[in-house]
C-alpha positions, -999 to 999 in steps of 0.1 A, spaced: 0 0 0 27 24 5 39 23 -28 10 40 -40 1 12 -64 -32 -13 -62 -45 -35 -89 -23 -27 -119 -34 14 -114 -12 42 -95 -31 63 -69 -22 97 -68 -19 113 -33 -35 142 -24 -12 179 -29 4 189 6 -19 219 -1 -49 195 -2 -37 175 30 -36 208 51 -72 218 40 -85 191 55 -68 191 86 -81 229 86 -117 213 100 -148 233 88 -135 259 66 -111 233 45 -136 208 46 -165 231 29 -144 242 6 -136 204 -5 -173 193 0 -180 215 -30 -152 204 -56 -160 192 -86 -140 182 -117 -142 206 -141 -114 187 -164 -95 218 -172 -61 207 -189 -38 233 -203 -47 223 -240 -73 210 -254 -83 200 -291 -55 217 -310 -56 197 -338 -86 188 -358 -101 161 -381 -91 184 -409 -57 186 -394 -52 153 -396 -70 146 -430 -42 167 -448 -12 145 -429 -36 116 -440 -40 125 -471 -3 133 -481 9 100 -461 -10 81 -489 12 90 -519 35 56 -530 62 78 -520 58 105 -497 88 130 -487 89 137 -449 116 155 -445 111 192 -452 99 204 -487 73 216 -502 46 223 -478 71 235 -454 87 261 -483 47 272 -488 37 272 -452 74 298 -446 56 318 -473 20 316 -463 35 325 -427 52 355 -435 24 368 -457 -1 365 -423 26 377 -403 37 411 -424 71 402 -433 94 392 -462 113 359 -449 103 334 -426 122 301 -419 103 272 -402 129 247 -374 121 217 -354 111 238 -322 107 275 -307 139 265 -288 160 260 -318 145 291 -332 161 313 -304 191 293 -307 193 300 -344 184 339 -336 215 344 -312 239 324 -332 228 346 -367 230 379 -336 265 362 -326 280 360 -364 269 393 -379 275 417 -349 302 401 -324 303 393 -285 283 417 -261 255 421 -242 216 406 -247 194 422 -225 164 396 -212 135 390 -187 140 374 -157 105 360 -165 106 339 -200 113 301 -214 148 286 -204 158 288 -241 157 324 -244 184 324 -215 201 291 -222 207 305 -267 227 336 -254 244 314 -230 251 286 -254 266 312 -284 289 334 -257 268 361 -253 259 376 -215 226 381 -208 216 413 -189 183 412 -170 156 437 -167 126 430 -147 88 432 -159 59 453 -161 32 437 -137 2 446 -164 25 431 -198 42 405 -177 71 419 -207 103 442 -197 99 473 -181 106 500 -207 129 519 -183 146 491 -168 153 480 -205 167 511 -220 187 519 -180 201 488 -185 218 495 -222 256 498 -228 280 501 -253 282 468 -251 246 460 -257 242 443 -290 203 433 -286 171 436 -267 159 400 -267 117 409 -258 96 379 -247 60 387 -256 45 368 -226 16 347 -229 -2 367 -250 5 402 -241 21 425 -263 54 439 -242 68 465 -265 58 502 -257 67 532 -285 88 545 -260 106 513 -262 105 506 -302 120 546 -305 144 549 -282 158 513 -291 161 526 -330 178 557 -320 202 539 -301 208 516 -332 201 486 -312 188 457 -322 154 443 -312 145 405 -312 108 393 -303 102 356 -286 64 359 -294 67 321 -293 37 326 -270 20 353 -283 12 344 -321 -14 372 -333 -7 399 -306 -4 437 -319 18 461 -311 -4 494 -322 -16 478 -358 12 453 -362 15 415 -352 41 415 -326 72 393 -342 67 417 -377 84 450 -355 122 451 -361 152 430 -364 141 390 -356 118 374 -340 107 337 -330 78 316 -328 71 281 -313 43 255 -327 42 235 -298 14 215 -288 1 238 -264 6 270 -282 -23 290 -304 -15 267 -331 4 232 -335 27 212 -356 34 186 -327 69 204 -323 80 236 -345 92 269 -347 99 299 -371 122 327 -375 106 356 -391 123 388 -405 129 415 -431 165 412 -431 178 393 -471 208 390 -456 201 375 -422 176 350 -439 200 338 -459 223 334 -426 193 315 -410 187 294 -438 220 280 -442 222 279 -398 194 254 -401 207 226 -421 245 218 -408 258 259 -426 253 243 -457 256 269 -484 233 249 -505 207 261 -485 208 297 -490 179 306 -514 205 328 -533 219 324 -563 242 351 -559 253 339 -525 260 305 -533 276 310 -566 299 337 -547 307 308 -526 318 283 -555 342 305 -569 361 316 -537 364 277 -524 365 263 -560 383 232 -545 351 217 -526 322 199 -543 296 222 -544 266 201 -528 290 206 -492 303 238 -485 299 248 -446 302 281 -445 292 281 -407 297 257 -379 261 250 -373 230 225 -363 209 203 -383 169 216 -367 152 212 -401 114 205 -398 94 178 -411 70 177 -441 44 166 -417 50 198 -395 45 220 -426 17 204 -433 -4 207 -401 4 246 -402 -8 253 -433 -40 235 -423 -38 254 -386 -26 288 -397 -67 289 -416 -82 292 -383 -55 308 -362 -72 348 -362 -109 330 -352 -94 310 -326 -76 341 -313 -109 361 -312 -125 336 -289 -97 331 -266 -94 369 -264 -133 365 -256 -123 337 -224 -94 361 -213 -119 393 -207 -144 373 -191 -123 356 -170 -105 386 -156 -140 403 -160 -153 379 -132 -123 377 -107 -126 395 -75 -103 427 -86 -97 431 -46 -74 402 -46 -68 389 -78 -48 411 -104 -73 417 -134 -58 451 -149 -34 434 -170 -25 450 -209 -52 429 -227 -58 454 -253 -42 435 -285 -37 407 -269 -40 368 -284 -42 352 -253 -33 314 -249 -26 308 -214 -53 327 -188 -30 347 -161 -38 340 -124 -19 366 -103 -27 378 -65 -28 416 -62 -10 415 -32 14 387 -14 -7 365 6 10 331 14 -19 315 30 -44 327 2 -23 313 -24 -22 280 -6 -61 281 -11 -60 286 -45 -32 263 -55 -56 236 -36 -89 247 -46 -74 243 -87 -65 206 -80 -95 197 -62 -114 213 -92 -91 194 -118 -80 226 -132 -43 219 -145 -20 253 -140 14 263 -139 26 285 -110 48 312 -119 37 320 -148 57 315 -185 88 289 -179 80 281 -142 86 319 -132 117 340 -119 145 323 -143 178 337 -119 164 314 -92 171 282 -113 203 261 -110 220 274 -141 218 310 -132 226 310 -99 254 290 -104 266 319 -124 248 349 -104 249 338 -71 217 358 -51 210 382 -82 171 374 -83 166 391 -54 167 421 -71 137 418 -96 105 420 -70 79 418 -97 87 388 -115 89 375 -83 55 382 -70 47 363 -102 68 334 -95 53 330 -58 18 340 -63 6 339 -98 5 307 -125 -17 302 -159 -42 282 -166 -54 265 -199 -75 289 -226 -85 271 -257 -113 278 -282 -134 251 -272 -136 262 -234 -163 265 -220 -174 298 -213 -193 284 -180 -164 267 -167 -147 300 -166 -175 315 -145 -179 289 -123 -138 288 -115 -141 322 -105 -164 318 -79 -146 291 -62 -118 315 -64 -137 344 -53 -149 324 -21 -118 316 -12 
């Protein structure tokens, strides 16, 4: 019995959390007496019958090519075109994409400083790491969960070779003050809207502003290819870069003539087919992957209406005395719906972390990548006590998480969460 295992089936104990509201008597035991299972997961339905039809339907060929080709080369384009810029390239993962943005960064302009939020996915952190960069941290805005503007442009050097912006679940984080100030300082701006696909900044999808930006297709994100990513920009010259990045530096890959034929004739004593112009990583997508996002991308502007729709309703019907519900949504495409206390209340949040699991509502505390980023191994290990200086991303790491928003939510589960949450 101890091992948690009776006839062939695992039983999952109860959260700590859970444990002390019963031991609390009446008040915990009310509050348990009137769970019920509202079977909330994170995602749900991202891919549909049509979805799979297409992937069906191509599989059927006597011979069909899975490795990236065609439908990838006309979802890039199709991408771009919704997007509002010239180039994308599509990679095996939002991860790879960052990694691919701070290697091109690396290449073109030198060492230096990236300037990041403490509140983001590991990748972000982990690329400027991995391609001998430093990152430089500025914290958030409690209402865009992005950067603080004046935190970002106090924090620039001449050493600063980027702004690396995470567009946090949905929010637009750039400000004008921000997009100005960073082009008259001649510094470059790179977006991870990887979870914010169809967010505007004034009358522009966020990942179309400047330099770079990046996008992940993961299952859980506005739209799906199982795994994927994309690295958009307006830059010839760094698409080319990307392009050739992706598969191994292979020149071959460059969608310029010009480029690889300049190529040939300087190293006219290599076969053609294998000249590595960079030392680089094979993250090429799948046919399979391009296929799905052509079918997903058809529906990803009504899917973003309705999960704007859950988003206002949901912060709509919050008690705004305890939970934060003043947050940026104007041009927002929110995925994830943002749970934050207005103020720090340990035992309040221990209500609601228990009240969630009891209600089979699935979450993730701290928000986007698991919250405050310098208090994980492989930052401290390098900054020692640093996150002690960012007090907003940390009120989000201790008392704030996100919870599942998907188009086929039902608006009366939204409603009925926030009452439990309110009675708490």
């Amino acid at each position: 019995m101890g091992s948690g295992v009776w006839d062939g089936s695992r039983v999952r104990s109860p959260h700590p959390s859970v444990l002390a509201l019963r031991r609390m008597g009446g008040w915990g035991k009310n509050l348990l007496k009137g769970s019920m299972n509202l079977d909330w997961p994170l995602m749900k339905h991202n891919f549909t019958r049509a979805d799979l039809a297409a992937v069906s339907e191509h599989l059927k060929h006597d011979d069909p090519v899975l490795t990236h080709s065609k439908n990838v080369a006309a979802f890039e384009q199709e991408w771009s075109a919704w997007l509002g810029v010239q180039h994308s390239v599509m990679v095996n993962s939002g991860a790879s994409a960052n990694l691919l943005s701070m290697t091109a960064l690396r290449e073109r302009h030198g060492p230096g400083e990236v300037i990041v939020p403490p509140l983001t996915w590991v990748s972000d952190i982990a690329s400027v790491l991995q391609c001998g960069l430093k990152p430089v941290f500025a914290d958030i805005d409690a209402r865009t969960l992005g950067m603080d503007t004046e935190r970002v442009l106090n924090a620039i050097t001449p050493d600063t070779r980027a702004v690396f912006l995470t567009h946090i679940l949905g929010y637009n984080a750039l400000t004008r003050r921000m997009a100005d100030e960073l082009a008259r300082r001649n510094v470059l701006l790179i977006e991870d809207a990887c979870e914010s696909h169809g967010a505007l900044f004034e009358d522009r999808r966020v990942g179309s502003i400047r330099w770079q930006s990046d996008f992940s297709f993961y299952y859980a994100h506005h739209m799906s290819t199982i795994e994927g990513g994309m690295i958009s920009t307006n830059d010839s010259e760094l698409y080319q870069t990307i392009r050739m990045l992706r598969s191994h530096g292979m020149v071959r890959e460059a969608a310029s003539p010009e480029l690889r034929r300049g190529y040939q004739e300087r190293f006219s004593d290599l076969n053609p087919d294998f000249i590595f112009a960079f030392p680089a990583f094979n993250v090429r997508p799948t046919e399979i992957g391009g296929i799905l996002g052509r079918s997903q991308l058809k529906r990803l502007d009504a899917n973003n209406q309705v999960r704007t729709r859950n988003l206002k309703l949901f912060l709509a019907s919050l008690d705004a005395a305890r939970y934060q519900t003043d947050f940026a949504v104007e041009g927002s495409s929110n995925y994830a719906l943002t749970l934050v206390l207005r103020e720090p209340d340990r035992p309040l949040w221990t209500r609601v972390e228990a009240a969630l699991r009891e209600n089979g509502v699935e979450f993730r505390r701290g928000l986007s990548g698991g919250g405050n980023q310098l208090r994980q191994p492989y930052l401290r290990r390098l900054f020692g006590e640093h996150y002690k200086k960012f007090p907003v991303c940390d009120h989000v790491h201790f008392f704030g998480a996100y919870i599942g928003n998907y188009p086929s939510l039902d608006a009366d589960k939204i409603t009925r969460l926030c009452s439990i949450l309110n009675a708490l």
